[in-house]
C-alpha positions in Angstrom: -17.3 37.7 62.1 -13.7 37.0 64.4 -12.2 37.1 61.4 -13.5 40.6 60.6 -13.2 41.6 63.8 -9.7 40.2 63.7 -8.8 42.2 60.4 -10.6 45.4 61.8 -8.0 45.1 65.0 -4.7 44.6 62.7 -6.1 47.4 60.4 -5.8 49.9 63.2 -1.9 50.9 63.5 -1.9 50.9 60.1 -4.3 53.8 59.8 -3.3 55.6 63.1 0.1 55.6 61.3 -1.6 57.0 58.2 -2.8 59.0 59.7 0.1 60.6 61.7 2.3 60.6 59.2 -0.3 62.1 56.8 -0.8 65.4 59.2 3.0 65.1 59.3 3.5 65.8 56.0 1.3 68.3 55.7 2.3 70.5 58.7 6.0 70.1 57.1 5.0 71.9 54.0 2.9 73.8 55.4 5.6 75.1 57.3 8.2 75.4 54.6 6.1 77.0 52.3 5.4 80.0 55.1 8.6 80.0 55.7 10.1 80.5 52.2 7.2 83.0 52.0 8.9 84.8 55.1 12.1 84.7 53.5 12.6 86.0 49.8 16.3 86.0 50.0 16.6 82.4 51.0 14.2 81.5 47.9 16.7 83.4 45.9 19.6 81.6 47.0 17.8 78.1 46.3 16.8 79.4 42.5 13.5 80.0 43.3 13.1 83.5 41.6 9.4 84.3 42.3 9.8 86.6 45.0 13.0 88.7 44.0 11.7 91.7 44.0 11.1 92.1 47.7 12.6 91.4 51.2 12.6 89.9 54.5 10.1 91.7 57.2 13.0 92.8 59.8 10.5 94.8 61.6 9.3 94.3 65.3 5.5 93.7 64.2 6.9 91.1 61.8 8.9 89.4 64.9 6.1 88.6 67.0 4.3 87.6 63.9 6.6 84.9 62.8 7.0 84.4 66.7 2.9 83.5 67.1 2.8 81.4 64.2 6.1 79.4 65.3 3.7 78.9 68.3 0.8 77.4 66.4 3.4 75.2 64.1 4.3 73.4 67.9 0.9 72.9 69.2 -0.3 71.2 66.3 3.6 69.2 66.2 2.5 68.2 70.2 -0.9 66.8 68.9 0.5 64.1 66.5 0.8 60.9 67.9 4.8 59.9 67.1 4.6 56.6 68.6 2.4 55.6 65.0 5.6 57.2 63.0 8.0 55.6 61.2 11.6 56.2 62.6 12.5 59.1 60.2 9.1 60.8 60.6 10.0 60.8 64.2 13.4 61.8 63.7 11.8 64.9 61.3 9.1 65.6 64.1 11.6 66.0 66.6 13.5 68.3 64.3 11.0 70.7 63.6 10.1 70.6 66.9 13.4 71.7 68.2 14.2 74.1 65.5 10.4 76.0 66.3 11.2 76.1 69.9 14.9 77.7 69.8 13.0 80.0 67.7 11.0 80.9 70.2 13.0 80.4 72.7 15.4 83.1 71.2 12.3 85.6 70.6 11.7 85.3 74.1 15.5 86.3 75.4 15.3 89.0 73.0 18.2 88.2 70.8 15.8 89.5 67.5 16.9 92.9 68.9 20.6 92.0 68.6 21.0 90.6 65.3 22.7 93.0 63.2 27.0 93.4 63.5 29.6 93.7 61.4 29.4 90.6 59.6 25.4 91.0 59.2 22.9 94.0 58.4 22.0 96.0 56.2 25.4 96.9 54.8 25.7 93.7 53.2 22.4 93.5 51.2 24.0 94.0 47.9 25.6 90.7 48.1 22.8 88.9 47.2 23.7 89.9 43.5 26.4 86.6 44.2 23.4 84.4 43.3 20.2 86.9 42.0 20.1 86.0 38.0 20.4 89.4 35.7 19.7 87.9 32.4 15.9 89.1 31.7 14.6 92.6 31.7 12.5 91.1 34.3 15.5 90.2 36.3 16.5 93.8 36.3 12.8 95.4 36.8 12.8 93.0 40.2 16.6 94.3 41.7 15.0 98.2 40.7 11.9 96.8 43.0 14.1 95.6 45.2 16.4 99.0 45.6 13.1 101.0 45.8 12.0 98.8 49.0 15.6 99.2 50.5 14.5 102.5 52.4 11.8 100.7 54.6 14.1 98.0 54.8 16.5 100.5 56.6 13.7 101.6 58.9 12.6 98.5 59.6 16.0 97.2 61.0 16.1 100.6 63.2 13.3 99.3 64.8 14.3 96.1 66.7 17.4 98.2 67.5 16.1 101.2 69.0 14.1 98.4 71.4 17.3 96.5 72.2 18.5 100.3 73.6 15.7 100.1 76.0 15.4 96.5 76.8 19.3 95.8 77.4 20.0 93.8 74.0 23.1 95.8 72.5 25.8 94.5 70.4 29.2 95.2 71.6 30.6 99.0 70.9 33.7 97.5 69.6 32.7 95.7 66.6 29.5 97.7 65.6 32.3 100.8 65.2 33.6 98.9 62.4 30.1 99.1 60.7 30.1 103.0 59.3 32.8 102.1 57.6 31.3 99.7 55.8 28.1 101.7 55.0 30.5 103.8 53.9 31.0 101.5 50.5 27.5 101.9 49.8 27.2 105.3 50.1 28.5 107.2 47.0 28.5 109.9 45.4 27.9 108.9 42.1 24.7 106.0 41.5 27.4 104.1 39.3 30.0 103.8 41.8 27.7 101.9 44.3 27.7 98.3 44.4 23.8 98.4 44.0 24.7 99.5 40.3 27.0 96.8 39.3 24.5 94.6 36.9 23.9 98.0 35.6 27.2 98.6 34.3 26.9 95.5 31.5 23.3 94.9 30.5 23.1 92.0 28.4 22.8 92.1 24.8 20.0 90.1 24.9 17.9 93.3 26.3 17.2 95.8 23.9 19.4 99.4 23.7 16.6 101.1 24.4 15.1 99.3 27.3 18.6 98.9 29.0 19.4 102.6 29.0 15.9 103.2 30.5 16.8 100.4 33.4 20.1 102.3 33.8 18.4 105.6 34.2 15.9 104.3 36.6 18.4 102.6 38.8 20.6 106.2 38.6 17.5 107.9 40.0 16.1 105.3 42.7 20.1 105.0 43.7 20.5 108.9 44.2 17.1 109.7 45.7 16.2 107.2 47.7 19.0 104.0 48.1 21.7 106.4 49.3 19.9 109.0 51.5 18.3 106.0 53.5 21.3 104.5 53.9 23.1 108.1 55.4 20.2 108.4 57.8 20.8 104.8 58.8 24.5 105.6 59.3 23.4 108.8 61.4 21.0 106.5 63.8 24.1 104.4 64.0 26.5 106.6 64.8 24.9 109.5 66.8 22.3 106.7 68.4 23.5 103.0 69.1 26.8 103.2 69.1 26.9 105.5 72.3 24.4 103.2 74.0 26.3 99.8 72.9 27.1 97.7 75.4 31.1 98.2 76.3 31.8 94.4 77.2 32.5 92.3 74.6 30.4 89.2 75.9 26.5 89.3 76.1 27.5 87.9 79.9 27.0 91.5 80.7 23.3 92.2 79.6 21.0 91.2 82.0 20.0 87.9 81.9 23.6 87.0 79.8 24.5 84.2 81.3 21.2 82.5 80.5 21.2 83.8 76.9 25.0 82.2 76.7 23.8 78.8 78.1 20.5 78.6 75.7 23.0 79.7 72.6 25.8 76.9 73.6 23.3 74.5 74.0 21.1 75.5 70.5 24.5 75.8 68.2 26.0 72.3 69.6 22.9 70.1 69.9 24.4 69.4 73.4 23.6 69.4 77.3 27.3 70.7 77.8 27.3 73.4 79.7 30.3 76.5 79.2 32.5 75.4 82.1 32.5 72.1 80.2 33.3 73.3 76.4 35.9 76.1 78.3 37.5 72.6 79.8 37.2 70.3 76.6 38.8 73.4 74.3 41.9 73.7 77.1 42.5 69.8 76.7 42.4 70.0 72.8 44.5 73.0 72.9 46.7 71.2 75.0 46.8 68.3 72.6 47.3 70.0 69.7 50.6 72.0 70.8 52.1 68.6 71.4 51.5 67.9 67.5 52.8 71.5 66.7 56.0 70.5 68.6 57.0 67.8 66.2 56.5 69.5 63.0 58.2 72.3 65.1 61.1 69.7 65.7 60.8 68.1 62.1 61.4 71.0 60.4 64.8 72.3 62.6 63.3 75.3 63.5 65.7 77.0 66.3 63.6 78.4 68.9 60.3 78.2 70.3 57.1 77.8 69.3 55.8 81.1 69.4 58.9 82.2 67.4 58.3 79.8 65.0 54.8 81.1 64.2 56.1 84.4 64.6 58.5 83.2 61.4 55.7 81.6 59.9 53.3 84.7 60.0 56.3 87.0 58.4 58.7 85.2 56.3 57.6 85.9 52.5 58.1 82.6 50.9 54.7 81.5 52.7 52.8 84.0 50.8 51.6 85.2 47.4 52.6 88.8 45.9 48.8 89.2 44.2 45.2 88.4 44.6 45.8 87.1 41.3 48.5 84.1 42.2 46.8 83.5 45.5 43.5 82.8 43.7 45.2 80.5 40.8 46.8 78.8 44.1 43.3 78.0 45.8 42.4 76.6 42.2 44.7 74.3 41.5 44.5 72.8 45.2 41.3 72.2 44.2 41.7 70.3 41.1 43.6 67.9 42.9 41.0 67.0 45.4 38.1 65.6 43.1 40.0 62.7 42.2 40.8 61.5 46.0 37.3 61.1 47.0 36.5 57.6 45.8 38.9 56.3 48.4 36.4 57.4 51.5 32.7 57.7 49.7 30.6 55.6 48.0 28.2 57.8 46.7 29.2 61.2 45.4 27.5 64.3 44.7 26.2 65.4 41.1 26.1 69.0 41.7 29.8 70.7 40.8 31.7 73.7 42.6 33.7 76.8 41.5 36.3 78.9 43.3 35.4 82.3 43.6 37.0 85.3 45.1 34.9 87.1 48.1 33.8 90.5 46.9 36.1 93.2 47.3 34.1 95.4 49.4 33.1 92.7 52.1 36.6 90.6 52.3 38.2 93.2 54.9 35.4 92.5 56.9 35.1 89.0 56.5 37.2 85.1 57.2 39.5 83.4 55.0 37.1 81.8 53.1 33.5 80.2 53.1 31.0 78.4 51.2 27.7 78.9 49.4 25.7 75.8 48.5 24.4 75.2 45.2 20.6 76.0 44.0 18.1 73.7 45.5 16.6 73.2 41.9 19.9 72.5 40.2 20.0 76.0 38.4 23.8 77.1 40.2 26.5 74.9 41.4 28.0 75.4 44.7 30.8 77.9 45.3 33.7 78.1 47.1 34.6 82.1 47.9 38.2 82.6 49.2 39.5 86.3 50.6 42.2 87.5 48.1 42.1 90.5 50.3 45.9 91.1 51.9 47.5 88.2 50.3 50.6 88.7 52.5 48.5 87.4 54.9 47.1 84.4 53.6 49.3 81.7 54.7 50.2 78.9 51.4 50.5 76.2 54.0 46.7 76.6 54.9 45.5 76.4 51.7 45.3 72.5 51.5 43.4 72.2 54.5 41.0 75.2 54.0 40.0 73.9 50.6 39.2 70.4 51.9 37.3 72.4 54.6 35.3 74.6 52.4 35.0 72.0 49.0 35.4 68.7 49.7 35.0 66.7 51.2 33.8 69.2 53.5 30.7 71.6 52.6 30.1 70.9 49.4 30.1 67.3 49.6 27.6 67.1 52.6 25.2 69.8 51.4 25.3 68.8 47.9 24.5 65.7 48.6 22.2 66.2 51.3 20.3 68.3 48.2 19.8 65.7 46.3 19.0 62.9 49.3 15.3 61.1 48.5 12.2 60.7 50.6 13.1 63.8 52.8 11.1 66.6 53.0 12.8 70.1 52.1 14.0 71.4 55.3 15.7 68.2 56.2 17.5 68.4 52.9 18.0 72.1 53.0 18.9 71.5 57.2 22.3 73.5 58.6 22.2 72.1 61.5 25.9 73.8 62.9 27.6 71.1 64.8 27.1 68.1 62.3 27.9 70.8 59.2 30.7 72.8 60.8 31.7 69.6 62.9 31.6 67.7 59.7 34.1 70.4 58.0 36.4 70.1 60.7 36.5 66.1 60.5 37.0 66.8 56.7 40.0 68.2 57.6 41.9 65.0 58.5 40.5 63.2 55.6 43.4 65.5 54.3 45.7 62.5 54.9 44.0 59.9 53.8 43.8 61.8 50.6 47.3 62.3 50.0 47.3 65.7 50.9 49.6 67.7 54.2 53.3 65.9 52.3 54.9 69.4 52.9 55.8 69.5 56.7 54.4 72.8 56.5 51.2 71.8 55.0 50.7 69.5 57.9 51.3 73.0 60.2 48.6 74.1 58.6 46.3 71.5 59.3 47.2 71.3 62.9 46.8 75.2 63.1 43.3 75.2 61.8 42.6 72.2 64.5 44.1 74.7 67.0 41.9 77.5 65.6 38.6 75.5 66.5 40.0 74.4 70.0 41.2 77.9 70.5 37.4 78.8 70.0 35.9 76.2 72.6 38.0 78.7 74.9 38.0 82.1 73.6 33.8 81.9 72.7 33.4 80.9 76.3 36.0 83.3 77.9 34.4 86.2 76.3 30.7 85.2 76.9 30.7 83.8 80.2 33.9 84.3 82.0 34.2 88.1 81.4 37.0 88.1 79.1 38.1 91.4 77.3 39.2 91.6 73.7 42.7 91.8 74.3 42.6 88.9 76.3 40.8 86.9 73.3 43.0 87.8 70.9 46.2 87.5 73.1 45.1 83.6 74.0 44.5 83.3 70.2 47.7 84.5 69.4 49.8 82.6 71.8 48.2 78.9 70.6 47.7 79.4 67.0 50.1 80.6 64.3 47.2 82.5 62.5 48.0 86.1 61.2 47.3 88.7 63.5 44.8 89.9 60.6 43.0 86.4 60.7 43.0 86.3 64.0 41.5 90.0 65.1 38.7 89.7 62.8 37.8 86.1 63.9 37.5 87.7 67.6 35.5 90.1 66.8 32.8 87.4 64.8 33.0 85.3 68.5 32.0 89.0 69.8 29.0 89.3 67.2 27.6 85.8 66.9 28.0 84.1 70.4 27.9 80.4 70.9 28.4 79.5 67.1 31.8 79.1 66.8 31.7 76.1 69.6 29.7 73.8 67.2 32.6 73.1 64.7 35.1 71.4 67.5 32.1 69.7 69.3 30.9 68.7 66.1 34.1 67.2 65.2 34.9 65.5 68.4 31.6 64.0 68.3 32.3 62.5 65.0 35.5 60.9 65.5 34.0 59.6 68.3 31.8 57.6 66.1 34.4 56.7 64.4 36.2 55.4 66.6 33.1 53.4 67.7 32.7 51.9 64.6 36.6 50.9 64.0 36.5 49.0 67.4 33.1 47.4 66.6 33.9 46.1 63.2 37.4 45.2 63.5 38.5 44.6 59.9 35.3 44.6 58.7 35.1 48.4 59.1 34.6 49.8 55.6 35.6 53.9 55.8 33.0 54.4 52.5 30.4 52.8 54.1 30.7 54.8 57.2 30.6 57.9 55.6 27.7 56.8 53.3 25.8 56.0 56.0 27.2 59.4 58.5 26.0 61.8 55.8 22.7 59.7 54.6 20.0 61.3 56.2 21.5 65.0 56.3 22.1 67.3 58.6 21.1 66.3 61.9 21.6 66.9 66.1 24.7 65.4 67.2 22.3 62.6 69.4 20.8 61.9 66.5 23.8 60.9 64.6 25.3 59.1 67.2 21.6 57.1 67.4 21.9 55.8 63.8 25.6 55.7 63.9 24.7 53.0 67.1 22.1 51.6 65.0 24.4 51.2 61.5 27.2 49.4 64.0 24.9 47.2 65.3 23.5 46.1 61.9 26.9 45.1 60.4 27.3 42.5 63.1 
């Protein structure tokens, strides 16, 4: 009977950790299936094509929706016990947990009412075609359901922005007036010319004659009747309505309750207690830094004069720059090529999943930053792709090119979120997690890898390096001046222009994304900073025994996560080499 008794007793954590872990598992997907149901395009972008003919509710009622159910997802997350989980449940539990309540923490200050700009909106939907299949006649019967719903779309985002009027939650006047223009693109006079045409304008062969000039005439008519008038009495509301009653500062310091909606935004995108007099202070110390650096090259190179004039030289002199969008984007390529075969020296374990270079569509990339990424398909079906602005390419600097590639490719984003797409024993939105600081701050710390890879031998090169550095200190400073300090425009782009030798072009329209998407742009440096921290950590720890490929391995092994969570297992993987 004791030893029953006995076996009964030792049984009990076992099942209580069943248990937990069971109900776990099953809120998790629970929750990632709503959410993917929430979200069409994002199953589009992961190759799941079963809801492409439809879009995202963007309207009010569909806010507080989402925003009650986020609220039943957390009191059923508080009710399992996470002392009877495993580490990594916890680790996911704590995740979720955080990711549900800056959900609703964000429905709560409003900033659903706030989330179009110039970068994002309803301008942009047609560049979802970048990764929407048009192969099938059912491919091309779901985009025609998709135009067709495009009208209620364009009411639906009205919505939340006619209540931001009256509750106080306005973008800034001075980039929402670069949005007609852009509207303007999609808003033709002839169906063909819009970009909501273009997988019209080749139907492949494998659809019959017949059947593709019927799918051409339908998306003439829903194009000309309903796509384009919806989209001129959007422009009208924008024009003749918001834009008056935009807010005239640039920072969202000036709506009521701004300074609080800055704090919660600096704290969700960094995964940090640091407040904005502390990331102001941190950025003016790198910035500090980094001009030091810029000095030398400066020096190096016999440049007569200072350093303002020598990035004045290096933003105008012609022999930095390519004379087409065709030789730029042959440039990008073959920097690429030559980065594949450095990785072995500083990862063990390498993604499966290849990338492309692609240029950014022509109708965004005036609009839009030097480059960026999109990942690859969660279900293998599309590679990841790199998408670089050919736009102006007597602006686009050669001597960046090196370090914005290891950014963007690798080992920047496409190494961590391939592999953290095909990590095992994680549920999906740990593998699918973009948690900013550790995936921006990763792509910054990619960035020096550039060294260790053979890469920066120009003097020039290594300019470039230490001017996109600059650029993410130079953020820690402007993002904070803007949004909590009162800074105007001018004064952000001034400061930007003093400290780093971007082009004036680069430079304007990365201001005006600080204006539009507060807070974000403070992850990548923090990020960074937190990283070679642990690095440093380590090095000191281990002595020689410190193996680069193994900390790496181990950094991006369990994906995207806060930065206290990385420097946890980073502690953890020290301590376990000893």
């Amino acid at each position: 009977m004791r030893q029953f008794v006995l076996a009964v007793f030792l049984a009990l954590p076992l099942l209580a950790q069943a248990d937990a872990t069971g109900d776990l598992d099953a809120l998790i997907e629970e929750h990632w299936d709503w959410l993917m149901q929430q979200h069409p395009e994002t199953r589009t972008s992961r190759g799941d094509h079963a809801a492409n003919d439809r879009w995202t509710d963007m309207s009010l009622s569909a806010h507080f929706e989402r925003d009650a159910r986020r609220g039943e997802f957390l009191d059923r997350l508080a009710a399992i016990e996470t002392d009877a989980l495993s580490s990594d449940d916890r680790l996911s539990h704590r995740m979720l947990t955080r990711r549900l309540s800056e959900a609703r923490r964000s429905h709560e200050l409003g900033l659903h009412l706030m989330s179009m700009n110039m970068r994002s909106g309803p301008q942009h939907r047609h560049t979802i075609l970048e990764y929407t299949p048009m192969e099938s006649e059912r491919d091309y019967r779901n985009w025609l359901s998709r135009l067709r719903c495009l009208p209620s779309l364009l009411q639906q985002y009205i919505e939340p922005l006619e209540e931001g009027i009256t509750a106080d939650r306005l973008q800034s006047r001075e980039i929402m007036e670069r949005v007609p223009a852009q509207l303007d693109k999609v808003i033709t006079e002839r169906p063909q010319d819009s970009p909501f045409y273009r997988p019209f304008q080749a139907v492949p062969d494998s659809i019959p004659a017949a059947t593709a000039g019927e799918l051409q005439e339908q998306a003439n008519a829903v194009i000309a009747n309903q796509v384009t008038p919806a989209y001129r009495e959007f422009r009208d509301f924008l024009v003749s309505t918001y834009l008056p009653a935009s807010r005239e500062q640039p920072g969202v310091g000036s709506l009521s309750g701004g300074e609080e909606i800055y704090r919660f935004l600096a704290e969700r995108y960094t995964t940090t207690d640091l407040t904005p007099e502390q990331i102001h202070e941190t950025g003016k110390r790198e910035v500090a830094r980094i001009l030091g650096e810029m000095e030398e090259v400066r020096k190096a190179v016999g440049f007569d004069g200072d350093l303002q004039a020598f990035n004045e030289f290096l933003r105008t002199d012609p022999q930095f720059y390519y004379d087409s969008p065709e030789a730029l984007l042959e440039g990008y390529q073959a920097v690429s090529k030559r980065l594949d075969p450095e990785l072995v020296k500083l990862f063990g374990k390498l993604p499966r999943m290849p990338y492309g270079v692609k240029p950014i569509p022509e109708e965004t990339a005036p609009d839009t930053t030097t480059a960026y990424y999109m990942g690859p398909a969660a279900n293998g079906t599309r590679a990841g792709y790199y998408y670089v602005n050919l736009y102006r390419p007597e602006v686009r600097p050669k001597y960046e090119m090196e370090v914005l590639s290891v950014h963007e490719a690798v080992p920047g984003h496409h190494l961590q979120i391939a592999l953290a797409q095909e990590l095992e024993g994680l549920p999906e939105f740990r593998r699918a997690s973009r948690v900013t600081a550790f995936v921006e701050g990763w792509g910054l710390y990619s960035e020096r890898l550039g060294y260790q890879m053979g890469l920066y031998q120009d003097p020039y090169s290594r300019y470039g390096q230490l001017t996109y550095d600059m650029w993410r200190a130079v953020r820690l400073v402007v993002d904070t001046g803007i949004h909590y300090f009162g800074w105007s425009r001018q004064e952000a782009i001034d400061y930007f222009k003093t400290n780093a030798g971007k082009t004036e072009a680069d430079i304007i329209n990365e201001i005006d994304r600080y204006i539009g998407w507060p807070g974000q742009a403070l992850a990548y440096k923090i990020g960074q900073l937190k990283i070679l921290e642990l690095r440093a950590s380590a090095e000191q720890a281990l002595g020689e025994d410190f193996d680069i490929r193994a900390f790496h391995d181990e950094l991006l092994g369990a994906g995207a996560i806060p930065l206290d969570a990385l420097e946890a297992r980073m502690n953890a993987w020290i301590a376990r080499q000893g």
